[in-house]
N, C-alpha and C positions, 0 to 999 in steps of 0.2 A: 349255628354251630354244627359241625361235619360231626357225622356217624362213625362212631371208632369202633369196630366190632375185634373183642376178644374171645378168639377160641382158643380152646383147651383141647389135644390132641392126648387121649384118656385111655386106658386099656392096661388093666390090674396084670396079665397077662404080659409077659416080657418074648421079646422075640419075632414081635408085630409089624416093626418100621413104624415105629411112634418117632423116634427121632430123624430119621429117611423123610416122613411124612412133613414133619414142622419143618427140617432144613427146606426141602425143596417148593412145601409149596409156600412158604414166606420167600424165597428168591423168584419161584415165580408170579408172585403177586408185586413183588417190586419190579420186576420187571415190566408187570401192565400200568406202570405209576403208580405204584400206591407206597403209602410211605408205612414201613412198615418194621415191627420190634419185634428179636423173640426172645423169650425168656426161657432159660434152661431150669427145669424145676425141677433135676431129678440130682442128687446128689454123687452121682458117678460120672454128671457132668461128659455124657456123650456129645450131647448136641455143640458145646463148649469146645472140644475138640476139636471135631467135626467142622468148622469155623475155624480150622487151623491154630488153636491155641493148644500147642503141644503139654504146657503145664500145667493146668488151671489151679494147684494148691501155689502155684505164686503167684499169685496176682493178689491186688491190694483190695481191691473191692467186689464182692462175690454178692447174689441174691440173699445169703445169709448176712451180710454185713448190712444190709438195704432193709431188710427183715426187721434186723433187731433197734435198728433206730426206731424204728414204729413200734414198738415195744415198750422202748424207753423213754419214748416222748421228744424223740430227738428230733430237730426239723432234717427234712431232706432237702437235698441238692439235686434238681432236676434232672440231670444230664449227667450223675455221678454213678462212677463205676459202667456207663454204658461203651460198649465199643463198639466201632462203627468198621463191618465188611467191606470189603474190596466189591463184593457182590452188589452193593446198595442197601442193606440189611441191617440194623443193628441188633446188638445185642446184650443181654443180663447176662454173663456167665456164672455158675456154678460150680464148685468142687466139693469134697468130702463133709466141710463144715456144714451144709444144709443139713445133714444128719444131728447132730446135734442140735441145732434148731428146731427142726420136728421133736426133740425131747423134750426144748425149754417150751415150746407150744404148749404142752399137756396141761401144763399148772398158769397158763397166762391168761389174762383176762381179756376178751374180746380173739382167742383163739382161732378160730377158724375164718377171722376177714382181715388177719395181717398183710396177707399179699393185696387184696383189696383197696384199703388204704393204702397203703405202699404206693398204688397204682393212683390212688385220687391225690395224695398229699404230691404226687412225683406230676401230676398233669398229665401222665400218660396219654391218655384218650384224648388229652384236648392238641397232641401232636402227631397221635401216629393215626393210619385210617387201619388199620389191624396190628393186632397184639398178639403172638403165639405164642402156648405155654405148653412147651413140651416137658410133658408129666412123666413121674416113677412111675415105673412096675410094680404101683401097691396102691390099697384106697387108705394112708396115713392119711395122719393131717397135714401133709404138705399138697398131697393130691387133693384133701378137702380145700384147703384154702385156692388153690387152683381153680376150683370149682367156686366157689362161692363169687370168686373174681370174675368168670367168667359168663361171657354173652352166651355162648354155644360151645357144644361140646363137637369133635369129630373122633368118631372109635374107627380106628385101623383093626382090621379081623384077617387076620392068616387063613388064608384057601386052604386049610383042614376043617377035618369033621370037627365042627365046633364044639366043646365043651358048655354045653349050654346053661349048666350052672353059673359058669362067667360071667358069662352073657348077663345072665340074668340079676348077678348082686351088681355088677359096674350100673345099670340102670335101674336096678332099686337104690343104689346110694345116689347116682345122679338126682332122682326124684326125690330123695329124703333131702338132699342139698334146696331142692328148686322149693318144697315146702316151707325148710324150715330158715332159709339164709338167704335164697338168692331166688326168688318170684320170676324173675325175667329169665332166668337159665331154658333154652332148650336144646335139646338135641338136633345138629344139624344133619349128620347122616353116619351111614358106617359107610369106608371103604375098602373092599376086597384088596389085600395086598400078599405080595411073591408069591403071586401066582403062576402056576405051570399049566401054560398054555398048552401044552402037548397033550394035557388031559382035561376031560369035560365034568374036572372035582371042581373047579370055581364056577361052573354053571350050576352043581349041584345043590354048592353053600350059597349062593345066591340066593337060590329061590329057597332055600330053609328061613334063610336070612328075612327074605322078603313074606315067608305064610310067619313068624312066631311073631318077628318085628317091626313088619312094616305099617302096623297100624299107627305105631307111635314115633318111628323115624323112616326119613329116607334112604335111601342100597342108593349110592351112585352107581353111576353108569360106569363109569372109569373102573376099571380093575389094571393095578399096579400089576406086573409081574417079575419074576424073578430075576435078579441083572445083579451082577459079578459087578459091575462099572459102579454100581449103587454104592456098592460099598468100597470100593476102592477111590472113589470121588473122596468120599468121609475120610477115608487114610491118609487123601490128598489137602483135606481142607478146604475143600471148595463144593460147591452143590455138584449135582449131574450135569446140569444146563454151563457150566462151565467145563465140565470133566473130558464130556461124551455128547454132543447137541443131538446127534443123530441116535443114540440108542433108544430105544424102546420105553424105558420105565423113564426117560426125558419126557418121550410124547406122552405117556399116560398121566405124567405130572404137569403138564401143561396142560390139557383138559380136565385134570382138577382142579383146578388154577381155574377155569372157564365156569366149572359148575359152582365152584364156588362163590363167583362173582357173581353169578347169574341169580344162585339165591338167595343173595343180598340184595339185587335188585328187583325182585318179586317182592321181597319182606318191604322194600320201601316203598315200592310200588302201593302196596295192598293198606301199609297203613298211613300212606298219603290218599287214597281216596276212602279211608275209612273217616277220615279226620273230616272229610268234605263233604259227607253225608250229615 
């Protein structure tokens, strides 16, 4: 049975390219063959857009409607409510009702692994080889259930002076998730994004990045930087790699596209000859 790894693209902090991040690099991992889903988790339903879905409160099946069926014991439809990019990409869209959802979560039983099963009753993993959940600007229990769902986590960090408070609860709830819900969660890395290259501030959060936190995640290499086309791509409904092939924050999303693959193949690597010992 093939390795479906679900990351969650995490950062309590809004303004990061959490959604930039899941668009482009789930198109550029289907681009390397990989078949692959994402799921918009955040109820203002950027990513949803972004994917050219100009209205997302009309649509008939939303990750909230997906949600509450596993709530109510309802069987799910595999392939229900998913829509399928022009890009090669599918996707979960989201609109406003996710909020409300994160309300009826608080009082429901088995709270915080709704997305979870969602994902085991739907076969998810046993179709896609990546699964991405681009998450709120909050640690609610939607971001928790995101988490609890997922393989690994990737934090986008904006090239300013870090607020290292941040920092530091998003990875003490990550860790509270990985004790008390989800054993296999870890941190796959932080990625420096809209970064201004003209100045040597993203060398600087780097290496802050790299002496507070590097013991426990890895600093890509890749640093994202800042690009107008980024977001006009998003206005277009299409990734960058469609928008702009040649701009800059294309190439730095393709070599995260690379690193990312690369650590999936070390992780297999290391616990295929662990198994052989």
């Amino acid at each position: 049975m093939k390795k479906c790894n679900v990351i969650a693209i995490c950062n309590q902090k809004g303004g990061v390219a959490k959604t930039t991040t899941a668009l482009n690099l789930g198109v550029g991992l289907a681009g390397e063959g990989k078949k692959l889903l994402l799921i918009d988790c955040d109820p203002q339903g950027d990513l949803t857009v972004s994917l050219g879905i100009k209205n997302p409160d009309e649509l008939e099946v939303t990750l909230s409607d997906l949600m509450m069926k596993v709530l109510k014991d309802k069987p799910v439809t595999p392939s229900e409510g998913i829509i399928t990019h022009k890009e090669g990409v599918d996707l979960i869209p989201s609109n406003l009702e996710l909020s409300s959802m994160e309300i009826q979560l608080v009082n429901a039983m088995s709270r915080e692994v709704t997305l979870k099963n969602y994902i085991k009753e739907a076969k998810l993993k046993e179709r896609y080889d990546y699964v991405i959940i681009d998450c709120m600007p909050s640690l609610g229990m939607i971001t928790i259930n995101a988490l609890a769902a997922a393989d690994k986590v990737i934090i986008p960090v904006q090239a300013q002076y870090l607020p290292a408070k941040g920092m530091t609860q998003l990875i003490g709830t990550i860790g509270k998730v990985k004790r008390t819900l989800n054993p296999a969660l870890t941190i796959d890395g932080a990625i420096l994004t809209l970064v201004d290259n003209r100045t040597n501030l993203a060398r600087s959060i780097a290496e802050t990045l790299r002496r507070q936190y590097g013991h426990i995640m890895k600093i890509y290499k890749t640093r994202v930087p800042v690009a107008v086309k980024a977001a006009e791509a998003s206005a277009a409904g299409v990734s960058i790699y469609a928008y702009d092939r040649n701009n800059a924050a294309c190439k730095a999303y393709e070599a995260l596209t690379k690193e990312v693959i690369q650590n999936g193949e070390k992780e297999r690597a290391g616990l295929s000859s662990s198994l052989c010992r």
